[in-house]
Each structure stands twice: as structure tokens, then as C-alpha cells.
C-alpha positions in Angstrom: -103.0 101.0 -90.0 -104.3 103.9 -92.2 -101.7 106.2 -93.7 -102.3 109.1 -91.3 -101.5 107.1 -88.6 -98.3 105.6 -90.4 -97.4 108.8 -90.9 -97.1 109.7 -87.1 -95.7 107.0 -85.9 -93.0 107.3 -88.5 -92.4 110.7 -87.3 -92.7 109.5 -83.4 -90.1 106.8 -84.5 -87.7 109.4 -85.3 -88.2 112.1 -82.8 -87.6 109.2 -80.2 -84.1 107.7 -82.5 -83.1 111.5 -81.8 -84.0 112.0 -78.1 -82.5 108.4 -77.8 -79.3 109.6 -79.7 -79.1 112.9 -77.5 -79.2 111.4 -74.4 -76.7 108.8 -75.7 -74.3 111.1 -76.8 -74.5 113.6 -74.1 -74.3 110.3 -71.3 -71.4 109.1 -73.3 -69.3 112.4 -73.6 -69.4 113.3 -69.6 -69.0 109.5 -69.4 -65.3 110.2 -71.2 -64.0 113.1 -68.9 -62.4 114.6 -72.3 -61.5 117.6 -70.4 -62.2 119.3 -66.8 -65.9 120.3 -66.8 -66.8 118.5 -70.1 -70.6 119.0 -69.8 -72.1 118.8 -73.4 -75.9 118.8 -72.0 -76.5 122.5 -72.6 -75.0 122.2 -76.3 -76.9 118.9 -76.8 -80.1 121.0 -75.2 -79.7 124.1 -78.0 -81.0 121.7 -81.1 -84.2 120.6 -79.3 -85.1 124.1 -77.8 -84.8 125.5 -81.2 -87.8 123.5 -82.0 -90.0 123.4 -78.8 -90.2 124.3 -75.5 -91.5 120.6 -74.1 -88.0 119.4 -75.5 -86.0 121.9 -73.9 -87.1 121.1 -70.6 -87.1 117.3 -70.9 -83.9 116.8 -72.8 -82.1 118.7 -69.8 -84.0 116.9 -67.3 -83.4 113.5 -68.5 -79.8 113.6 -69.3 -78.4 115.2 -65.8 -81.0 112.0 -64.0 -79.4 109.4 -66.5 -76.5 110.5 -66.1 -76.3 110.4 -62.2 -78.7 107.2 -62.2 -75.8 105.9 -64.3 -73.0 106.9 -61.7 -74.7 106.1 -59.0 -74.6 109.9 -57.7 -78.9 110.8 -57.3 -79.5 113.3 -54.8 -80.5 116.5 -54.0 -78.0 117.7 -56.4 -79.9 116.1 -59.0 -82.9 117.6 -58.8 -81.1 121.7 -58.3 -79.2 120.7 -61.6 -81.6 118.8 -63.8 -84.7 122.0 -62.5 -81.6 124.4 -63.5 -80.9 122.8 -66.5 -84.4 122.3 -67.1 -85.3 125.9 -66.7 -82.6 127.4 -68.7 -84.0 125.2 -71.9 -86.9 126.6 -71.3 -85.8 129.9 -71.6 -83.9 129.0 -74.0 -86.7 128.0 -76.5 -88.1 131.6 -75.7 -85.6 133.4 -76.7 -84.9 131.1 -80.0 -88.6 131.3 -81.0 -88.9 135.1 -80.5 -85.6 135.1 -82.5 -87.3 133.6 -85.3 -90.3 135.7 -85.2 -88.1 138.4 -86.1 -86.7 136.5 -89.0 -83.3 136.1 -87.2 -82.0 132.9 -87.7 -80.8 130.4 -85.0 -77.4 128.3 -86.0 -73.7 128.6 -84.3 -73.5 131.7 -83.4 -76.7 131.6 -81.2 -76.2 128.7 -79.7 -72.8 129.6 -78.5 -74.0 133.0 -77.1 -76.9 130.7 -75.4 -74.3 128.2 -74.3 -72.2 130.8 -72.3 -75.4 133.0 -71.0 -76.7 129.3 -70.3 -73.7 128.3 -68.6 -73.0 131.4 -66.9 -76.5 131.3 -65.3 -76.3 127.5 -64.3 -73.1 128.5 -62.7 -74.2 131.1 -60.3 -76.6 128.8 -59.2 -75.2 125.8 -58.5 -72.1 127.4 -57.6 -71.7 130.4 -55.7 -76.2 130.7 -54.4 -75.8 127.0 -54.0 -72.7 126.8 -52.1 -73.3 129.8 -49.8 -76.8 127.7 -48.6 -75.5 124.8 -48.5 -72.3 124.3 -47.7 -72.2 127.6 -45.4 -69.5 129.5 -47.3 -69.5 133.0 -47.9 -70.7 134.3 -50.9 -67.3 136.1 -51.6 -65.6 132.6 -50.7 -68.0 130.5 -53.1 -67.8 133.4 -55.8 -63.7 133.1 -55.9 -63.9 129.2 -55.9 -66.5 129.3 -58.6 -64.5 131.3 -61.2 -61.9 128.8 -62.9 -64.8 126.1 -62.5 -66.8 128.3 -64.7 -64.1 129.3 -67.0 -63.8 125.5 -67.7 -67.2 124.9 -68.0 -67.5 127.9 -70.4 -64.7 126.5 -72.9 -67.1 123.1 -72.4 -70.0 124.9 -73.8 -68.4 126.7 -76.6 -66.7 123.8 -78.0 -69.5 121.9 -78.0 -72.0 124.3 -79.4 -69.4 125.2 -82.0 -69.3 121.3 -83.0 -72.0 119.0 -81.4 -74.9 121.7 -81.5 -74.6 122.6 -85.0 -74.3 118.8 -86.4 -77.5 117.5 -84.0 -79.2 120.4 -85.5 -78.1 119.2 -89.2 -79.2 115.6 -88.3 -82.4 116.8 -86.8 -83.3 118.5 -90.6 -82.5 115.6 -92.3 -85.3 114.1 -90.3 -87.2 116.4 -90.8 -87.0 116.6 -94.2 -87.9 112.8 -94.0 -91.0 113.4 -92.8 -91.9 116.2 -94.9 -90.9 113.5 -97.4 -93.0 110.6 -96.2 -96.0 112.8 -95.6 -95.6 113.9 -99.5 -95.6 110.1 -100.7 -98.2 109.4 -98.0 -100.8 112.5 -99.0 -102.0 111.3 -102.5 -102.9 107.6 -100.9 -105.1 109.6 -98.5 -106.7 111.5 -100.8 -107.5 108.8 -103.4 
């Protein structure tokens, strides 16, 4: 295996420890029911959309499907809230990347304002759009039940994104900063 090669799958090695971690993390945490609503997946998203878009669709994606393949709950709700989380990454990384552009950087206090506008959005959704459709409530009905859900699943968000966003984001340097490393050590083999 030449060094360029090395090289990659070093750094493939440790994307895939990381999306393995995530999805780990974020199963586990639901898993414990710490508090009504806990949902860490849109804190657990913020990290990965800060560096891609591919990421902050996947990551979404693949936790809310583990996570019900796990419980035993796939269904049509699946799919809404894995697409809904899925798009909200998305957008997400758009607004993180345009953010740096600007030279604005992206730590806690972006990824809480991006937790609760994430959360906010994902909650009008699934709840009240969702509910009116499907369950045949009215949209003032589903509204009114929506509201203390959401106000759970905002204190969700901001906790996490105040804690778990900001240390996934620290690991996720240190790995990078590994590679950077690696490629360094790697570069003056390739050139000789």
C-alpha cells in the first residue's frame, strides 16, 4: 500500500470511528429516556453539518432508522422523521458554510440557535402539518397539543448543543488534526 493510499484510509478509518461514535451516542442517549423528549440527533447532527452537507443528511437519516430498527418501531413515521431530520441538516450545512464564508465562526452559540430553529421546524412538521393529515385533527387542535411537546424538545436541543455538540466538534478537530498530522509525516516519503 503506497503512502497516498495509507493516508486515506487512515483518514476513512477515522471519519467512520466518528460516524460510528455519533450514531452510538445519539442511539444510546434516546435509548436512556433522561428526560421527556430527550432527542440528541439534531445536536449530534450540528458537528457533521459544520463540515459537509453529505454528512448532515446521512447522520440524521441513519440515526432516527437505527434507532427505530432498534425499537422495533419502522414505519411511515420513520421515513417523515429521518427525510425531516435529513433535510434540516442539510440546510443546516448551508447556513454553517455561508456563515463561514463571511468569516463568522460556527461553535455553541450557533449550534444552539440551529438546534431551536431546527427543532422548531421539525416540530411543525411532524407535529401539528403531520397530525392534521393524519390523524384528522384540526390544525388549531394539533397546534395546542404540540406546544409543551415542543417546549420539551426545545430544552432537549439546547442542552445538548450546549454540551454534546460542542465536545463532538472538539473530538472531531482532534481528528482532524491527526490527519493533518499523518499527511505531514506521510508527505516527505512521497516525495523522496
Amino acid at each position: 500500500m503506497n503512502d497516498l493510499a495509507r493516508r486515506r484510509a487512515i483518514a476513512a478509518a477515522a471519519r467512520l470511528s466518528l460516524w460510528v461514535m455519533g450514531l452510538g451516542a445519539t442511539t444510546a442517549l434516546r435509548g436512556l429516556r433522561l428526560f421527556p423528549n430527550n432527542d440528541p440527533i439534531l445536536a449530534v447532527t450540528l458537528p457533521y453539518a459544520k463540515r459537509g452537507r453529505a454528512a448532515a443528511v446521512a447522520f440524521p437519516v441513519a440515526a432516527m432508522i437505527l434507532f427505530d430498527l432498534l425499537s422495533g418501531r419502522v414505519g411511515i413515521w420513520t421515513a417523515v422523521t429521518a427525510g425531516t431530520y435529513g433535510l434540516i441538516g442539510l440546510g443546516v450545512a448551508v447556513v454553517f458554510a455561508a456563515r463561514r464564508q463571511r468569516g463568522r465562526p460556527v461553535g455553541t452559540g450557533a449550534y444552539i440557535v440551529s438546534g431551536v430553529v431546527g427543532v422548531l421546524v421539525f416540530d411543525v412538521i411532524t407535529g401539528p402539518i403531520l397530525s392534521s393529515l393524519v390523524f384528522r385533527m384540526s390544525l388549531v387542535e394539533a397546534c395546542v397539543g404540540q406546544v409543551p411537546f415542543t417546549l420539551k424538545h426545545l430544552a432537549s436541543v439546547t442542552a445538548y448543543a450546549c454540551i454534546v455538540s460542542p465536545a463532538l466538534d472538539w473530538l472531531m478537530r482532534q481528528i482532524e488534526r491527526a490527519e493533518v498530522a499523518v499527511a505531514r509525516r506521510l508527505a516527505p516519503r512521497a516525495a523522496g
